[in-house]
N, C-alpha and C positions, 0 to 999 in steps of 0.2 A: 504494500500500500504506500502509494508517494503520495506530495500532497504540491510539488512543485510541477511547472510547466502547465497550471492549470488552465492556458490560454488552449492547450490541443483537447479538452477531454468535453464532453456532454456533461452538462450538471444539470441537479434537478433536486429540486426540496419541498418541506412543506408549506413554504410562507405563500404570499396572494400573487407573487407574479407567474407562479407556475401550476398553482390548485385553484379553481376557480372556487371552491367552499369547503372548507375546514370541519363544516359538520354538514354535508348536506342528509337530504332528509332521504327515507326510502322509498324507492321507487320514483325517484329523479335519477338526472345522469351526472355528473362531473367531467372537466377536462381540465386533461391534463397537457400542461408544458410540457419541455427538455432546450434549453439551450445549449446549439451545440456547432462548436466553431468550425469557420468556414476550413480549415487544415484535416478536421478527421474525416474522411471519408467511409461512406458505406453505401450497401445497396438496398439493404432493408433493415428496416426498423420499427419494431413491433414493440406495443406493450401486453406485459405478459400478469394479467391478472387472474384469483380468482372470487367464482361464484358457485355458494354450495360447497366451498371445497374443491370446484370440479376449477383445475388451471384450463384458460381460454386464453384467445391473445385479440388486439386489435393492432388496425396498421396505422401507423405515425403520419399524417401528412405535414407537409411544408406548409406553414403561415409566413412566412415572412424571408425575406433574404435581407444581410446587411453588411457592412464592408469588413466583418473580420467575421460574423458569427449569424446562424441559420436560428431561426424557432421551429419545431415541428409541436403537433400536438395529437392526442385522439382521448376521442370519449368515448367514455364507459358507463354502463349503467350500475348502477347502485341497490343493490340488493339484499345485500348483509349489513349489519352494523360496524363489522370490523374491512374494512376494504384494505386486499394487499398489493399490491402491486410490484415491478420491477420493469427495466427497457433491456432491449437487445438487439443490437446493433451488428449485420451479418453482412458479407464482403468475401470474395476468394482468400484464405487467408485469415480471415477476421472473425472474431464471435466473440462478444463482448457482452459482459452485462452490466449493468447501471443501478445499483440498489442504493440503501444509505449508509453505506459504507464506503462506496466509490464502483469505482469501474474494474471487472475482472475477466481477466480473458480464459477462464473455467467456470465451470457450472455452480452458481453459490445456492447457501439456503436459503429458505424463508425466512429462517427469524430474524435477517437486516432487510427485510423486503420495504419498499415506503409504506406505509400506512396510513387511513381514515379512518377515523371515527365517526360512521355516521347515527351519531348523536347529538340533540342541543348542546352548545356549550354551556356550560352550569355556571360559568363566571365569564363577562363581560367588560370588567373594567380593568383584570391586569394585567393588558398590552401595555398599558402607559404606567403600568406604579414602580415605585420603588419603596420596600420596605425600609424601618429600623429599628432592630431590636434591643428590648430593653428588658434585662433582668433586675426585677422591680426594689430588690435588697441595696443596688449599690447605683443604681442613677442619680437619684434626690432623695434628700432629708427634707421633708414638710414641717412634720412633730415633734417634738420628742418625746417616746415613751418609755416606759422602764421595759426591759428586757424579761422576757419570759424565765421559769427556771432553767429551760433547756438548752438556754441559748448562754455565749459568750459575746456581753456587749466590745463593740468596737470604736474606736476613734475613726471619724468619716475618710480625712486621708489618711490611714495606716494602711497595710500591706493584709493583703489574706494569710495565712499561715500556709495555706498549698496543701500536701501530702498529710494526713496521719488524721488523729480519730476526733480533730475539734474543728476539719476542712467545712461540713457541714455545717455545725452547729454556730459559728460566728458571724456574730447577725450584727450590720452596718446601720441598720434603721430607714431604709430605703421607704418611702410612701406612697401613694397616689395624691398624697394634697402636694409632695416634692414634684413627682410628674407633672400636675399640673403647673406648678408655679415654673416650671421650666421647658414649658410644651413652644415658647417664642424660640428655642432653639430649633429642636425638631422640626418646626415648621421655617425658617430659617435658612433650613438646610439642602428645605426644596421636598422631603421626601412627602407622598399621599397617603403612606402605613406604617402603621406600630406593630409590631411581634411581639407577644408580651410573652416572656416563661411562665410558669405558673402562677396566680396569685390567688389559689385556695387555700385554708387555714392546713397546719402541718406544724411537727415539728422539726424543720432543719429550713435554713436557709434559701435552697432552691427549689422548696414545695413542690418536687416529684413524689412526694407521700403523702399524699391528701389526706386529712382526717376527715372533711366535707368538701361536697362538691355543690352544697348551695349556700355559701357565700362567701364573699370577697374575706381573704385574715383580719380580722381585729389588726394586727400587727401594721397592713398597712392603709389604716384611716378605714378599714372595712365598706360595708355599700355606699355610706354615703359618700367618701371622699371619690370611689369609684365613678360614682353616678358626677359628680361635678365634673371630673375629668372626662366622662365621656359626652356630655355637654358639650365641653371646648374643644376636644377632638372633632365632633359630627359640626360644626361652626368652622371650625379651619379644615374643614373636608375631608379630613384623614379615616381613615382604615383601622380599624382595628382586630386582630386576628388572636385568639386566646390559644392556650398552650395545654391539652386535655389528656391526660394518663388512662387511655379505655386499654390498655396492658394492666394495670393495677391500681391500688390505692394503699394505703396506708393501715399496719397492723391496729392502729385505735381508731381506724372508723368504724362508726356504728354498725355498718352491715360486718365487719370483721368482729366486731366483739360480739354482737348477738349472736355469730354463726358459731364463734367459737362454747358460748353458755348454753346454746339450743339447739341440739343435733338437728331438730325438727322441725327448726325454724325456713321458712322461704329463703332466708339471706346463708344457711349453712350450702345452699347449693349453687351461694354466688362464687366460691372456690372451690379448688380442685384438691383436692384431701388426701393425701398421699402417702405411705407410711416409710416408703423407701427414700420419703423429698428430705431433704436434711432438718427441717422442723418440724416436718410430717403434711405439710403442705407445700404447693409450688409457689417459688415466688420468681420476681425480676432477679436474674445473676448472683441467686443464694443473698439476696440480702432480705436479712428478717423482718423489717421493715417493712417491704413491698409484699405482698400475698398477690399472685395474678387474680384475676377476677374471670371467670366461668359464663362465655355468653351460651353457654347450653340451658343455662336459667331463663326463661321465657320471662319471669320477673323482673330477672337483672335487666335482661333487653327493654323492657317496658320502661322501668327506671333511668335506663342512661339513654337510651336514643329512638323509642316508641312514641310515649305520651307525649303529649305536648308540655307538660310540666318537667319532662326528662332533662338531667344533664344536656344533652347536646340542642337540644331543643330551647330550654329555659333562657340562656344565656343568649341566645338568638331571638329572641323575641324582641317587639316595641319597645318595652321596659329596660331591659339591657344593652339589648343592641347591637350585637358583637357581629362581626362582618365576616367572621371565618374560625375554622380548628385547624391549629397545626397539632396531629395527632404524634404524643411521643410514642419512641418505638413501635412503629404502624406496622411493620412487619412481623412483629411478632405478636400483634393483636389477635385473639381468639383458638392460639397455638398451645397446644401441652399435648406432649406424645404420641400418641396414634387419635387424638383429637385436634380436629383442625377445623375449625368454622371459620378461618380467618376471611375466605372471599366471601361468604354471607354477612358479617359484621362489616364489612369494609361498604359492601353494595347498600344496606341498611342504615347506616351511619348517611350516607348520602342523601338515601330517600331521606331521610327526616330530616337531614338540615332542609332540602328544596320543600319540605313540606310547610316546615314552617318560615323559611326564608329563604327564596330563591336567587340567585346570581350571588353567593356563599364561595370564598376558598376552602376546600379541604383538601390540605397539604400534610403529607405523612413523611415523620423523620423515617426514611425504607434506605441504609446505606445498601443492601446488598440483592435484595430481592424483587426490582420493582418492574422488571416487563410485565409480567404474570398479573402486576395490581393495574396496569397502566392501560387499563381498553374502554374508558369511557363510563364505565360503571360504579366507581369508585374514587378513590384519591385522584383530583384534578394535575396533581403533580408533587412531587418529592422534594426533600431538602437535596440536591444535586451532589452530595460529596464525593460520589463517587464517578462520575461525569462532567465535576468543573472543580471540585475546589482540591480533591486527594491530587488530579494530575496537578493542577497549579501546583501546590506545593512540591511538587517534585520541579517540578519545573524553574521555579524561583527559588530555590531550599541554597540560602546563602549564609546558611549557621549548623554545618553538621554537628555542633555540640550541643542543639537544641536538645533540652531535657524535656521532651511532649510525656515521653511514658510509653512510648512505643507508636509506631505510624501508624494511627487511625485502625487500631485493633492487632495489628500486626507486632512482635515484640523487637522488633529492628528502627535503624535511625532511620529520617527522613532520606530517602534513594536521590539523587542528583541523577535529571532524565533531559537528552535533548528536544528542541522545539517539535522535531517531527515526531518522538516517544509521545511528545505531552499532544501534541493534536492526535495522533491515534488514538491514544488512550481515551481520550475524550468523544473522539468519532466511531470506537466499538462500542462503547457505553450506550450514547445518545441515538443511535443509529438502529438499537432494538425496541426503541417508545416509537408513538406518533409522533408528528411533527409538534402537534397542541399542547400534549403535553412536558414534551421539554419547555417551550416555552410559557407555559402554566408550573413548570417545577423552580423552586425558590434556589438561584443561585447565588453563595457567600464566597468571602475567603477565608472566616473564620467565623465559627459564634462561642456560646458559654461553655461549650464542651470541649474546646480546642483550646491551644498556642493561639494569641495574636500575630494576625499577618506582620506587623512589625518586627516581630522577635524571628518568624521565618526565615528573613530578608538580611537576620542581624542588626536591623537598626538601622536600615539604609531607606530615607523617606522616599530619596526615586525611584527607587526597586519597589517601594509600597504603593508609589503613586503609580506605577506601571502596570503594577497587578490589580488597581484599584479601575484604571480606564477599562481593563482588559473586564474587570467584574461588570463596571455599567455600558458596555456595546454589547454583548456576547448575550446568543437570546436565553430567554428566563426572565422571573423576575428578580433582582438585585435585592439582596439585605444585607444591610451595614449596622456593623455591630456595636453597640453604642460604646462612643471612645474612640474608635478605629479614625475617625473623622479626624481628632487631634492629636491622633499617635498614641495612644495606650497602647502599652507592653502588658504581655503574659505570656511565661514561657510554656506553660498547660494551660487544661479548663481550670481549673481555681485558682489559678495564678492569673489569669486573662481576665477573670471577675473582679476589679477592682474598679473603687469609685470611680465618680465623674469628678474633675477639682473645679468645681464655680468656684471658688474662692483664691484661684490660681489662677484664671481662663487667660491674664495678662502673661500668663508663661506658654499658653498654648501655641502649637504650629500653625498659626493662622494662614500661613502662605499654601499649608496642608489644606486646612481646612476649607480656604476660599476656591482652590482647583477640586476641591469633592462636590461643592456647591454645583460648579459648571457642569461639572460631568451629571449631577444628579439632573439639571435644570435639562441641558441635552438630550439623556435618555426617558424623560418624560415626553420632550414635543419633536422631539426629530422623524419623523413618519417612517427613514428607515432603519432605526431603532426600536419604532413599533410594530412594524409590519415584515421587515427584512428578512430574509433569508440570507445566508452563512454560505461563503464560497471564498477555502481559501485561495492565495493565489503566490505566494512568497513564504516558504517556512524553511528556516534556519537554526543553527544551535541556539543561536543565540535573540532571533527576531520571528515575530511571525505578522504575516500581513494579507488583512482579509477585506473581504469588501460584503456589505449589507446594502443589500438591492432591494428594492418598494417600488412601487406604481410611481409615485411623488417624490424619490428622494433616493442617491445612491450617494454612501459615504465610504471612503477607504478607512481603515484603521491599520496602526502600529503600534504594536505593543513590543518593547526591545526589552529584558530584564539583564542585558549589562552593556559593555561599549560594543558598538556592531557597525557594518556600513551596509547599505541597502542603497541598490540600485538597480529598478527595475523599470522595461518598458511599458507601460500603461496602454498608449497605442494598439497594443498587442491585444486590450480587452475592450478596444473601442474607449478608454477614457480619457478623459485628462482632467487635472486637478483645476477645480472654479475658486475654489474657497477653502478655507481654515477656522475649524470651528474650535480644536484644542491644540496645544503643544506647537513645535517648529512649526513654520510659516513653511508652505511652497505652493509651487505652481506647475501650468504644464503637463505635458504628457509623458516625461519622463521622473522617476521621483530617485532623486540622486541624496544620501543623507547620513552624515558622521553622528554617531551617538556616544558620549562618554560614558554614560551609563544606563541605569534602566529609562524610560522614556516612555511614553504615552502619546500619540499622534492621531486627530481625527479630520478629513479632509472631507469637501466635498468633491465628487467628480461628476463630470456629463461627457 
């Protein structure tokens, strides 16, 4: 798989200039593109779809001729809800096939074939957003209150302690009446959404063990502070997306303690009871804490995502208000041993958000498992780690003495990978979802469970601000992790959790901060940022350079993560550069360009 010389090869994705509808309906037809330049030849050219199951093909015709590159197209009709397709391109000599993976001159499989979901889309607004997330312990102090028994009070700028058995327990005093008083930043920053981690009552600082799921913690300012803040949110137009553990909850919730006092009770069959589990039931990764939760309970199902009074229901309503669930460990929701309900829960969970709020995110943390969740019937899209931010960090990884705790599960340092490893990586990954869902899946460099991009890089803000352009052009939606904006270091997840300094903001990176602003501003109204399709066309160890194509708008991008020279003829793709919207200035149909370090470039072409 190469990903250079991409002026000779056919490309073809899922964005609007090559799919005439991203969810059309059944029993309509779609057409499809293929751009494909005037230097490859062939004699036929078929797409090769099926229906039923049963492989069919149609023939390609010519739309258009132009001075470097041909459009062909054909349509197909629409029968299934999962539509697959692939092109092949035959020649004396030649036989070629075209999936989302690229071009191969052998027979490939199915599961990179392109794909539709012909389904309504379930969310409509995050072509334009950009998230930012906020774990609610260490962004703002509003109050101050006295610290629970469980907890170890902290000084607002002190350090987390990181590793060992009080990582949890050290509570900052973080609020919603702080969020709110500091909501003019967030909005400031440009971004339309919040990601909030938990902010159910619990004992441990990052509320993954809910004791309840109906209501806001006492700890920060509880419903009411909530209810004001989301007031000021839905008035600066923002997004707000909650953070739900339908994997577990917490050994002293009610439903766990009742189940534990009354064999007999509805709630002892909301878990899995086990005498071989090491506590004698199953929980999350053996901690005693977490008990998994049992959707074989037709109760429990009514409880968290049925009723309209349900957990995932509740918080979506008028009253609340909540605009989406990013569900923790989505993959292993509904999972224990030879029981596995997970794709009934997953499809379920859906229905009830659109029932009680329709055009809803549900985004599921799924690092390893997500073609299988990704057809339309479920999770609108995943936290991307494993398809944009695991390669980046290999890609940028400018601190092999990084203390993460091992690479993203794996017990080895961060791997140092070249530009073409890192777009692979990223084009196997992404190339086995639809097109919709990649860009419905939530892409970071970093959140509360990682290393800070910062500390990746070593400390090098170009190399941050590099991996930072490369976060807001590349499709998904964008989440920045609150701090990342003025360079917060963490060399893990609880070392990365450290406060916001208002009371320092005159030592802040602002020269950081004000090029996140642009970029944030950018990837909200640039139509091919919202609509674009991905076609690289230059990738090197050390640079890579892609262009996002729209109806209304093509922009080149450069992302370099150290000193590199790029010089490429544009001519060759039909362009030439009109405009400069971030970084070096150029022009022209050739893009000639010395970099001393990492760098960030976004141009317009025509």
């Amino acid at each position: 798989m190469t990903f250079n010389n991409a002026h000779l090869k056919p490309h073809h994705d899922g964005s609007e200039l090559y799919v005439s509808s991203d969810a059309p309906k059944i029993g309509s037809d779609v057409t499809l593109r293929v751009r494909v330049p005037n230097s490859y030849t062939f004699d036929i050219g078929l797409v090769r779809y099926y229906m039923d199951s049963e492989a069919t093909v149609a023939q390609l015709a010519k739309e258009s001729d132009g001075d470097v590159e041909s459009w062909w197209s054909a349509k197909i009709p629409v029968k299934n809800y999962d539509v697959q397709y692939r092109f092949l391109f035959t020649r004396a000599g030649k036989y070629e096939w075209l999936n989302a993976s690229g071009l191969f001159a052998h027979d490939v499989h199915t599961n990179e074939d392109f794909r539709i979901i012909a389904r309504p889309r379930t969310t409509t607004w995050l072509k334009s957003s950009v998230f930012y997330q906020i774990f609610p312990d260490r962004f703002a102090k509003g109050v101050d209150r006295p610290a629970p028994e469980w907890a170890i009070p902290m000084e607002w700028n002190s350090l987390p302690h990181g590793h060992g058995p009080t990582t949890g327990i050290e509570l900052f005093g973080g609020d919603f009446e702080g969020i709110t008083a500091h909501l003019d930043h967030v909005i400031d920053l440009g971004v339309n959404g919040i990601y909030f981690t938990p902010f159910f009552p619990s004992k441990s600082n990052h509320r993954y063990d809910a004791t309840s799921f109906d209501k806001i913690d006492p700890l920060l300012g509880g419903d009411k502070a909530f209810f004001e803040f989301m007031k000021a949110a839905k008035k600066a137009k923002i997004k707000v997306l909650g953070d739900i553990t339908t994997n577990h909850c917490s050994n002293e919730h009610p439903w766990f303690l009742t189940a534990q006092k009354n064999k007999s009770s509805k709630e002892n069959k909301f878990f899995y009871w086990d005498k071989k589990a090491m506590f004698g039931y199953a929980t999350f990764y053996a901690v005693k804490q977490m008990p998994k939760l049992n959707f074989a309970s037709a109760e429990l199902r009514k409880r968290f995502y049925e009723a309209k009074n349900s957990v995932i229901q509740k918080w979506l309503s008028p009253k609340y208000g909540l605009d989406g669930w990013r569900i923790d460990v989505g993959n292993q929701t509904g999972r224990y041993r030879e029981a596995d309900l997970h794709d009934e829960v997953m499809r379920d969970i859906r229905a009830a958000m659109d029932q009680m709020k329709p055009n809803t995110w549900l985004v599921a943390e799924n690092a390893d498992m997500w073609p299988s969740d990704l057809n339309g019937t479920g999770w609108d899209g995943t936290m991307n780690y494993n398809g944009f931010m695991r390669p980046l960090w290999a890609w940028f990884n400018h601190n092999p003495k990084l203390e993460t705790g091992g690479f993203h599960g794996l017990p080895i340092a961060i791997p140092k990978t070249t530009g073409a490893q890192f777009v692979k990586a990223m084009t196997v990954f992404n190339s086995s979802i639809p097109w919709r869902n990649l860009i419905d899946s939530m892409t970071l460099l970093d959140s509360h469970d990682t290393a800070r991009m910062r500390n990746v890089v070593g400390g090098d803000k170009e190399k941050h601000m590099a991996a930072m352009g490369l976060l807001l052009t590349y499709p998904g939606v964008p989440s920045i992790y609150a701090g990342d904006e003025i360079g917060i270091e963490g060399a893990w997840g609880e070392d990365g959790r450290r406060t916001m300094t208002w009371d320092d903001a005159h030592n802040w990176d602002h020269d950081f901060l004000n090029s996140v602003k642009e970029l944030v501003k950018l990837r909200r109204t640039a139509p091919a940022l919202i609509e674009g399709g991905l076609r690289w066309i230059d990738v090197q160890d050390d640079h890579l350079l892609f262009l996002r194509e729209a109806i209304d708008q093509n922009l080149l991008i450069l992302v370099a993560r150290d000193k590199t020279k790029v010089d490429v003829d544009l001519s060759k793709f039909g362009y030439s550069i009109i405009g400069t919207h971030f970084g070096p200035t150029a022009s022209g149909s050739r893009l000639k360009l010395k970099s001393k370090n990492g760098v960030a470039a976004i141009w317009e072409v025509a």
